[in-house]
BALUMZA-845324 format. One line per field, with one value per residue (C-alpha): residue in one letter; x, y, z. Coordinates in nm, 2 decimals. Each point is the difference from the previous one (the first is absolute). Layout:
// residues N
r <- (a,...)
c1 <- (X,...)
c2 <- (Y,...)
c3 <- (Z,...)
// end
This chain:
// residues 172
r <- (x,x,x,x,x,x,x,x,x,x,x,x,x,x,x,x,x,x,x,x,x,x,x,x,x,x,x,x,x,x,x,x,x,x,x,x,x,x,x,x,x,x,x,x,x,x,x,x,x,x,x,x,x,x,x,x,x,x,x,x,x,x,x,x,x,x,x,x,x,x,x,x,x,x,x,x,x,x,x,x,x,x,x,x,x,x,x,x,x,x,x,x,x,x,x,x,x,x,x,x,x,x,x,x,x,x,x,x,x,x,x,x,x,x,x,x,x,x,x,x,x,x,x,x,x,x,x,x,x,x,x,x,x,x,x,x,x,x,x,x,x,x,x,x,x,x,x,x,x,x,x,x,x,x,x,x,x,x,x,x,x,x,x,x,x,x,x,x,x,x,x,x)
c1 <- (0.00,0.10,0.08,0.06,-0.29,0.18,-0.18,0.09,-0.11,0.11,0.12,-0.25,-0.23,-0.01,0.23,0.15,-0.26,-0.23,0.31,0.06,-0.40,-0.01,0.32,-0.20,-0.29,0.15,0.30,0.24,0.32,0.06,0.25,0.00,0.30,0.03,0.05,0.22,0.26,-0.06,0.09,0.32,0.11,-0.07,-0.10,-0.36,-0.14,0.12,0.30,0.03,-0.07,0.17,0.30,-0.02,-0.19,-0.33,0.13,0.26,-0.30,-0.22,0.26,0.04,-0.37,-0.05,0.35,-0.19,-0.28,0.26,0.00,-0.36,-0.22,-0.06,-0.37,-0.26,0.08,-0.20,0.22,-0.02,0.22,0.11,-0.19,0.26,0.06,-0.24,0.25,0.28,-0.02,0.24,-0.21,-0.31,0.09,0.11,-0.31,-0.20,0.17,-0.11,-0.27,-0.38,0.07,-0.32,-0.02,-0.14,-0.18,-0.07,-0.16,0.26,-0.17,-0.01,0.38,0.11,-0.21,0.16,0.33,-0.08,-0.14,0.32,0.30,0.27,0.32,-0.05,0.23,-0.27,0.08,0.02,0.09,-0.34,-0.06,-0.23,-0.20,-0.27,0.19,0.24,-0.35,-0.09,0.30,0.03,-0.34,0.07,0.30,-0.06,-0.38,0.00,0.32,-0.22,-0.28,0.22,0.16,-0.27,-0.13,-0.30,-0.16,-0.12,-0.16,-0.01,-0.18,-0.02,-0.28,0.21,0.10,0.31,-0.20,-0.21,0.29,0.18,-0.31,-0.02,0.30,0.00,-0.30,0.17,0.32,-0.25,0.14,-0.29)
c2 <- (0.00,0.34,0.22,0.34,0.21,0.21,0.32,0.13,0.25,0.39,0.22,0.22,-0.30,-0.01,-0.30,0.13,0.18,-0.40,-0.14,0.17,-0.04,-0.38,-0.08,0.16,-0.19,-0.36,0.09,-0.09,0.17,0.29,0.10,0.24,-0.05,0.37,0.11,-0.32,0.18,0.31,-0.09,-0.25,0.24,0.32,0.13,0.09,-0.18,0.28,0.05,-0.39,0.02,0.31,-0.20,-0.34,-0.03,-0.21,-0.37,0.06,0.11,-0.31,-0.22,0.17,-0.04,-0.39,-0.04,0.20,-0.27,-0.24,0.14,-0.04,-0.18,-0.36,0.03,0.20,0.37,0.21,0.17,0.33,-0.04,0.29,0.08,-0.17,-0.33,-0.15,0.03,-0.14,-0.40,-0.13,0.18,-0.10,-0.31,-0.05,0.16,-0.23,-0.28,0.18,0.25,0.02,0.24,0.26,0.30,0.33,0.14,0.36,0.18,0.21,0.33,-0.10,-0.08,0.33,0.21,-0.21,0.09,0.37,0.04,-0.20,0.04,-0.13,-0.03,-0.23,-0.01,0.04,-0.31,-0.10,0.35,0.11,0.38,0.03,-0.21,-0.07,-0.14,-0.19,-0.16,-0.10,-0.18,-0.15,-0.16,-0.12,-0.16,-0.18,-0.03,-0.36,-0.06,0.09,-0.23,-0.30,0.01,0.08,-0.29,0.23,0.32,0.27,0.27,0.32,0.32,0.31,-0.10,-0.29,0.04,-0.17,-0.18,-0.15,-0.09,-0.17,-0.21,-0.10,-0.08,-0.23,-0.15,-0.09,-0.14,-0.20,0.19,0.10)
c3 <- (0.00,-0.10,0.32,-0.13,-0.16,-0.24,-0.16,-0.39,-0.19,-0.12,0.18,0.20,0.00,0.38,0.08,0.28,0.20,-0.11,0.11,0.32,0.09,-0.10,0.20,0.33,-0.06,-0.02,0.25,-0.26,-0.09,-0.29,-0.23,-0.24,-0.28,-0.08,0.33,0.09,-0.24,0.06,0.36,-0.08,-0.28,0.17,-0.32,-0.12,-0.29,-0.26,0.19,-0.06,-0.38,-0.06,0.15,-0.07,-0.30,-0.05,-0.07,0.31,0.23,-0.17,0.15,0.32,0.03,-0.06,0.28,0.25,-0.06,0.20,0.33,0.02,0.28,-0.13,0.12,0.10,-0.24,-0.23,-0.17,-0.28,-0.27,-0.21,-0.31,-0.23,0.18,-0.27,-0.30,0.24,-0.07,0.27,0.26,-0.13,-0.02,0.39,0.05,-0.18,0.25,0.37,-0.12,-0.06,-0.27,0.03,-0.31,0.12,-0.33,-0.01,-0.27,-0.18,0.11,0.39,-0.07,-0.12,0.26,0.30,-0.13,-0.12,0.37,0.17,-0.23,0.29,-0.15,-0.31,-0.33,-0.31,-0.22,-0.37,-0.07,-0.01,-0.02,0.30,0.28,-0.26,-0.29,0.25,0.19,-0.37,-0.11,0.30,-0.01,-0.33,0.05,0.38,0.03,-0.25,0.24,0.29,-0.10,-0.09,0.33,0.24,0.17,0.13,-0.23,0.26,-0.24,0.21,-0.02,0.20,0.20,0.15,0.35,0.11,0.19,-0.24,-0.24,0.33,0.01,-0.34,-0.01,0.30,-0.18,-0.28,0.13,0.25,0.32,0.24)
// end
């Protein structure tokens, strides 16, 4: 049996603040991979980028996976773990793999209303365009690898999400 419920999806689609709420509920352990390198690197994410590059950072990402509680964690992965196959695949081993979907437009106003200190990717000219190519390219990725779809709207509370989650993974 799986012991690890891990949550996917882009960024700003609420896997941390899920994460941290979820771990409460079922008295289980959480890790969040961005701030697990922001706190062994001492850099922030774009600090991280900026210095390391993107495939360095991918593979500092799927080592920090190591160090890990063998049981009993929800953790957040950062937005791009999906398109990093040695850490999805170690996933895939320990995790309940659970996609939070967002509708593109709830994506972009969490992050226009919460920038935090965030590199935009693939070059894009703006939040928007980045949001878009980013669903393109990771939400079949998302799909594939999810083991559990939670489709999420602004109505959702954290609460209810927690709940259907736990539903779905068969946790009460």
């Amino acid at each position: 049996m799986k012991s690890w419920i891990c949550l996917l999806g882009l960024r700003s689609s609420g896997k941390t603040t899920v994460g941290r709420a979820l771990s409460s509920q079922m008295n289980w352990d959480f890790s969040d991979t961005d701030q697990i390198l922001v706190t062994q690197e001492g850099y922030s994410i774009s600090e991280l980028f900026s210095i390391f590059g993107e495939s360095r950072f991918r593979l500092l990402e799927t080592q920090c996976l190591f160090n890990l509680p063998p049981q009993n964690l929800v953790l957040a992965t950062g937005g791009g773990m999906i398109e990093n196959r040695s850490a999805m695949r170690y996933l895939h081993k320990r995790a309940i793999c659970v996609y939070l979907e967002v509708p593109l437009g709830l994506l972009i106003q969490r992050r226009n209303n919460d920038p935090g200190d965030r590199p935009i990717l693939f070059e894009a000219r703006d939040v928007d365009q980045e949001y878009t190519i980013a669903l393109e390219r990771r939400s079949h990725l998302l799909q594939k690898a999810a083991d559990v779809v939670i489709q999420i709207d602004e109505s959702d509370s954290v609460l209810d999400i927690c709940q259907r989650i736990r539903r779905a993974c068969g946790i009460q």
